[in-house]
Structures are given as C-alpha cells and as structure tokens.
C-alpha positions as CSV (number, residue, x, y, z in Angstrom):
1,X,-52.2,-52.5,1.3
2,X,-49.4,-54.4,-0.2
3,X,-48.0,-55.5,3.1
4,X,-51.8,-56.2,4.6
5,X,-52.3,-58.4,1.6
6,X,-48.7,-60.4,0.9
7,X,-47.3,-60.5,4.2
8,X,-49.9,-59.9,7.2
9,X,-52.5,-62.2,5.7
10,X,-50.7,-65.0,4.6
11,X,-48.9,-65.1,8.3
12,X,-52.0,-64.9,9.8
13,X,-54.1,-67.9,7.5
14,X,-51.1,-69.9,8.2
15,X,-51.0,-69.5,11.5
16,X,-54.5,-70.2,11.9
17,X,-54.5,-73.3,9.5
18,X,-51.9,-74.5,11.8
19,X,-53.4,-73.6,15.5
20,X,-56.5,-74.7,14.4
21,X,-55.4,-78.1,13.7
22,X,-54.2,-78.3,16.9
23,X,-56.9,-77.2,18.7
24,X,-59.7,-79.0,17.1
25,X,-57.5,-82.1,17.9
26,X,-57.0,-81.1,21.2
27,X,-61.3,-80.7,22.1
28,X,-62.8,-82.1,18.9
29,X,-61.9,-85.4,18.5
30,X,-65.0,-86.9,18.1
31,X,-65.5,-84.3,15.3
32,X,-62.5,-85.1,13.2
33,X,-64.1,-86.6,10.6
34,X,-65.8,-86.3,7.0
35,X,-69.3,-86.8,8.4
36,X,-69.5,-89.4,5.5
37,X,-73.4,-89.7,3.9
38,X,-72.5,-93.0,1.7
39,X,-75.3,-94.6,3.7
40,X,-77.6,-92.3,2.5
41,X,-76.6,-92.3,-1.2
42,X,-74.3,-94.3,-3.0
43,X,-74.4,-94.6,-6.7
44,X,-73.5,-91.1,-7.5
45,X,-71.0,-91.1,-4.7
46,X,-68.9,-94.0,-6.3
47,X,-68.3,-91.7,-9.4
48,X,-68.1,-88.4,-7.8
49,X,-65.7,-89.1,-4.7
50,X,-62.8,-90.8,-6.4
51,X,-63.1,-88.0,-9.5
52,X,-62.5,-85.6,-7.0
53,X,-60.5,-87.1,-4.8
54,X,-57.6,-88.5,-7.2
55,X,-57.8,-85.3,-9.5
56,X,-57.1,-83.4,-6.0
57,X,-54.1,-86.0,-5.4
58,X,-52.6,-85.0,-9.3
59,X,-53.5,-81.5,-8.5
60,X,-51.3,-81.6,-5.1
61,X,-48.2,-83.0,-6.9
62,X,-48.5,-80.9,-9.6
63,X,-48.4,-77.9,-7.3
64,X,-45.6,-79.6,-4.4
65,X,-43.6,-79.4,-8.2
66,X,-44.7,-76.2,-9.2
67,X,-44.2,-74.2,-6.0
68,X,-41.5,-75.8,-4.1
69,X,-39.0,-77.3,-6.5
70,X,-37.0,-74.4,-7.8
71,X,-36.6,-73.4,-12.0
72,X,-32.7,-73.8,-11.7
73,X,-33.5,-77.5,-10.4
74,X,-35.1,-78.6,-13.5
75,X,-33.2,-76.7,-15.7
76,X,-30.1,-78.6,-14.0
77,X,-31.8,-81.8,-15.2
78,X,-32.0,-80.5,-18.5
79,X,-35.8,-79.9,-18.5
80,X,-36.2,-76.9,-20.8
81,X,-39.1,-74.7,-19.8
82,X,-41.0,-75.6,-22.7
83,X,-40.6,-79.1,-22.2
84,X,-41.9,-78.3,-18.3
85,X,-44.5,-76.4,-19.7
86,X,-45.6,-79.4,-22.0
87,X,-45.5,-81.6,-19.1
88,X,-47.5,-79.5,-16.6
89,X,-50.3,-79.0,-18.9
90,X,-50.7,-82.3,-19.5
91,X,-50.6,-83.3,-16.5
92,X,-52.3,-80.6,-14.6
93,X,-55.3,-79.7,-17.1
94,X,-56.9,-83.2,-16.7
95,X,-56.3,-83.5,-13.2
96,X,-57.8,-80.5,-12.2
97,X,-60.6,-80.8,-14.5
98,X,-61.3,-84.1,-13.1
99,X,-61.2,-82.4,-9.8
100,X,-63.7,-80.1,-10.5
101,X,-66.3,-82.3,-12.4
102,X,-65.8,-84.4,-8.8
103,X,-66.6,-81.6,-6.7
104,X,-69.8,-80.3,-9.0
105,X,-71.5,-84.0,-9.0
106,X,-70.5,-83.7,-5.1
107,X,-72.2,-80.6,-4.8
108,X,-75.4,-81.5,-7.0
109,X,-75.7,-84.9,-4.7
110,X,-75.5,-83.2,-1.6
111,X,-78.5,-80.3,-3.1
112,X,-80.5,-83.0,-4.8
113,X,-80.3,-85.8,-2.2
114,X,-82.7,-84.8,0.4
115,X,-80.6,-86.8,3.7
116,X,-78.0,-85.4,2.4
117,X,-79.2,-81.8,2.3
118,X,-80.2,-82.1,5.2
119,X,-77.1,-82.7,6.3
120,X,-75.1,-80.0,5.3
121,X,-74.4,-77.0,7.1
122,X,-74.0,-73.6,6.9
123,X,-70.0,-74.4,7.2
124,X,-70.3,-77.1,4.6
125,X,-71.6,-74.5,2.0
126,X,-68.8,-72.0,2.2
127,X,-66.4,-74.8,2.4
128,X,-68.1,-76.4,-1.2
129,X,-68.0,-72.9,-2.6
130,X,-64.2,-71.3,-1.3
131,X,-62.8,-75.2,-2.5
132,X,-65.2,-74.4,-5.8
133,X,-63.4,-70.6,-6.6
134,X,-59.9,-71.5,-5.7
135,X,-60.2,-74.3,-8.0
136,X,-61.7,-72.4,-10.8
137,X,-59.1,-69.8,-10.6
138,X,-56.4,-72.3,-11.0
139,X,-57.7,-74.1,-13.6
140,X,-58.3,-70.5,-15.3
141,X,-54.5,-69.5,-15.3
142,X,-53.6,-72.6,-16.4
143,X,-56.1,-72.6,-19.8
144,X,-55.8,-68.8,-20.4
145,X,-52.5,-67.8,-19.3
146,X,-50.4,-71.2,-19.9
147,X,-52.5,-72.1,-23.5
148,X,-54.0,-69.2,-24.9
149,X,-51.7,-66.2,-23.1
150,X,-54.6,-63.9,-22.3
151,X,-53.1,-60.9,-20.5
152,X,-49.8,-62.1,-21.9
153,X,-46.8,-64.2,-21.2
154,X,-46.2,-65.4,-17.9
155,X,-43.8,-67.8,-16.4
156,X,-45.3,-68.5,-12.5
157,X,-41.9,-70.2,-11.6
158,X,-40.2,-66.9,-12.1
159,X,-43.1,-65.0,-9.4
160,X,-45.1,-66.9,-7.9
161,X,-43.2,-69.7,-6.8
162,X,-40.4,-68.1,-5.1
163,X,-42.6,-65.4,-3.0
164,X,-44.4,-68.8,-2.0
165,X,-41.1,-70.0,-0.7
166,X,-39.7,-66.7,0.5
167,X,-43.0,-67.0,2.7
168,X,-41.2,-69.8,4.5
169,X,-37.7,-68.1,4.3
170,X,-39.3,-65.5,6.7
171,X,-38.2,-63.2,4.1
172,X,-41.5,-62.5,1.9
173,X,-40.7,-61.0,-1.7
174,X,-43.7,-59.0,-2.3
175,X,-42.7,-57.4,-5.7
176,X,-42.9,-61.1,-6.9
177,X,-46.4,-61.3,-6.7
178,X,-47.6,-58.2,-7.0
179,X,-46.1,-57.9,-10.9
180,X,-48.5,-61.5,-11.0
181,X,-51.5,-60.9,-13.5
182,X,-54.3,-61.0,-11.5
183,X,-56.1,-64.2,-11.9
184,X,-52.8,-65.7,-10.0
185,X,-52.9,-62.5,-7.1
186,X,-56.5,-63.8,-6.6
187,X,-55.8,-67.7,-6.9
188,X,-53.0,-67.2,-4.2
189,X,-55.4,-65.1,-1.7
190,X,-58.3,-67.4,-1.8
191,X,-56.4,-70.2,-1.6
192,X,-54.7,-68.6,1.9
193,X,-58.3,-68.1,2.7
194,X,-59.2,-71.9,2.3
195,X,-56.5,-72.9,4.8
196,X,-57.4,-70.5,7.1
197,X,-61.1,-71.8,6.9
198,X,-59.8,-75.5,6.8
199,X,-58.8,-76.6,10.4
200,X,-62.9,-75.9,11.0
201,X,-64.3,-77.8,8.5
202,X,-64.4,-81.7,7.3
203,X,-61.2,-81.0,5.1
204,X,-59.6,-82.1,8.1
205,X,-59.7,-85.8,7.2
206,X,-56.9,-85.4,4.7
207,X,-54.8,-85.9,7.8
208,X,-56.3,-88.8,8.9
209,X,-55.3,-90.9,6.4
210,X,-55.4,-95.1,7.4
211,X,-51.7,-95.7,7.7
212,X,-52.5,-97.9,10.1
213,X,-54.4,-100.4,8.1
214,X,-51.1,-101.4,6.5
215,X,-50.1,-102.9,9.5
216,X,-53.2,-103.9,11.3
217,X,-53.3,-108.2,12.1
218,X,-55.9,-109.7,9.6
219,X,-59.3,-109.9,11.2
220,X,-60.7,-113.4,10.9
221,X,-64.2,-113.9,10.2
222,X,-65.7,-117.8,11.3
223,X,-69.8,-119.0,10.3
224,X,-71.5,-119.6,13.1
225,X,-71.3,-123.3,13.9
226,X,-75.0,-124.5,13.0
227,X,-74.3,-128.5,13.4
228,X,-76.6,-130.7,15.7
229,X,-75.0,-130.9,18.8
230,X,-72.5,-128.1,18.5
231,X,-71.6,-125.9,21.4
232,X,-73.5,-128.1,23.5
233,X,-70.4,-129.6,25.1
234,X,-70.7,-133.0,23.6
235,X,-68.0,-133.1,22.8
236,X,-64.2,-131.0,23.0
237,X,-63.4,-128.5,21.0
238,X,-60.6,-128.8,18.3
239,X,-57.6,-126.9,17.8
240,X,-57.0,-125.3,14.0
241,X,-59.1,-125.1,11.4
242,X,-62.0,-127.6,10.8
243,X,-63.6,-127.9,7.3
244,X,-66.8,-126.1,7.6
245,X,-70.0,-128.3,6.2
C-alpha cells in the first residue's frame, strides 16, 4: 500500500499532469481557455477573481519556498526555524485565507448566477470541489499543526519537503511521509489528484499567461472623421496627426 500510495501514484498524476498538457495542446486548442463568464456577471466577479487569484499567487511562493528550498539553505542564511516559522505563518495564513474566501464567492456566483450555472459542467464541479479540499487541508495544517500543535509538533521541512524532492531525485523517501500526521499524508494525495485532474480542466490557463502583451506595438485608436466633406476626396489626405475638432 505504501508503495501504491507514495511512489506509483505520484509517478502516475505526474505523468498525467504532464501528458495531458501536451495533448490537450496538441487537439484542443480552441479549448485552452477559462471559458470566462464576466459578460454574464460582473460585480461579484471583480472581488471574487483577484481574491482568489493573488491569494493563489502568495500561496504558490509560499509553497516553491516551503518544498523546494532546502532547511540547511535558510539555516545558512541564519534564518532560525522559529524565525521561518514566524515568517510562513504570516505570510501563508492570509494568503491562503484570501484564497479560499475567493474561491467560495466564485463558487456561490457560479450556483446563484443563473448564465453562469448554466454554464458549468459536470468537470467544472469536481474541479471547484478537489481545488476547495486541497485548499482546506492546507490551510488546516497550517492553523492546527503550525499554531495550535494538534496531534503534536511537526516540522514539514524535515518530512514532507524532502520526499517531495526525492520525487524528482527518482529516488522517493517513503518513510518521510509516511511518519507525516495525517492531515499532511492527505493534503499531499489530493493535491497529486488535482494535477492529475488539471490538464482536463480550465486550470489550464495558468499557462497561458499574456507575456506577449509586454511587447505587443501600441494599438492606435482614431474617431471617425465626421467633417463636411471628409473622405469625399476634396481634398488630399495629410500625413501625421491632425487636431481632431
């Protein structure tokens, strides 16, 4: 079970997360996108998307930090665990709760909004509820475990965050994880779930982001010429800019 669970399943979600990128790219262009409904509701969008979106953002960094930069890194720097600790709730507490109050006023728009209901599929509704439990699971081992220590002391850097690299390494440490307390063993496999699910759903806009628009030449926008005689060829057309009356 142990190797069904921390090595086979992992492999397999990220195997899938990454094949099914490719593939949807490949024959589902046209359907690489968020299937935005801001024309069909907007008020409650303008507080709900960037809640959700830039508590996601603080949520990412705070878990690129957590997982992939190594204890003896920041110890090096002279960050003492209890000063990281400090750090990382602050940080990751309101980010994540922000994240979630996002993702609830997302979900009540998209159930209360009739368009918009009637938009949403089948695979919109396990995304919304897979994102929902991952998220609640994280922000539960961060309030119990990190503040109030329910089940006890327990310092993720030292478990979970090297067999999350040894994943990588080809080399997967299972006893790491499996002496995790559970909330973390079930934050870990749902989350593997969500990015085996992900290549299929509209969480695939996260790699679309506009880079392009930084670069892009301005687009200029003229009023139509309304003056008596205009266009009529009575005369040549100017080169530049003319004042507009």
């Amino acid at each position: 079970m142990s190797t069904l669970l921390w090595i086979m399943f992992p492999y397999v979600c990220l195997a899938v997360f990454i094949g099914g990128h490719v593939w949807r790219y490949q024959y589902d262009k046209f359907g690489w996108t968020t299937r935005s409904s801001q024309l069909y509701e907007r008020k409650l969008l303008r507080i709900a998307s960037p809640l959700f979106h830039f508590g996601m953002l603080g949520v990412f960094v705070g878990h690129v930090i957590g997982l992939v930069i190594p204890q003896s890194f920041t110890d090096w720097l002279g960050i003492s665990p209890a000063a990281y600790h400090i750090i990382a709730m602050a940080g990751g507490i309101p980010a994540g709760v922000a994240a979630l109050i996002g993702l609830a006023l997302l979900i009540y728009r998209r159930r209360t909004v009739g368009p918009v209901f009637r938009a949403t599929t089948v695979n919109d509704k396990v995304m919304y509820l897979m994102l929902a439990l991952v998220m609640v699971l994280g922000i539960w081992n961060t309030i119990a475990g990190g503040i109030f220590e329910i089940g006890g002391e327990y310092n993720y850097r030292e478990g979970v965050s090297p067999y999350w690299r040894s994943i990588f390494y080809f080399q997967p440490d299972v006893s790491l994880i499996e002496n995790a307390p559970l909330g973390f063993q079930l934050h870990a496999l749902t989350a593997f779930l969500l990015f085996a699910m992900w290549p299929f759903t509209r969480l695939v806009h996260v790699f679309s982001a506009p880079i392009g628009y930084l670069t892009r030449p301005y687009i200029v926008y003229r009023s139509r010429d309304v003056r008596p005689g205009a266009g009529t060829g009575s005369r040549a057309p100017k080169r530049g800019w003319e004042k507009v009356q």
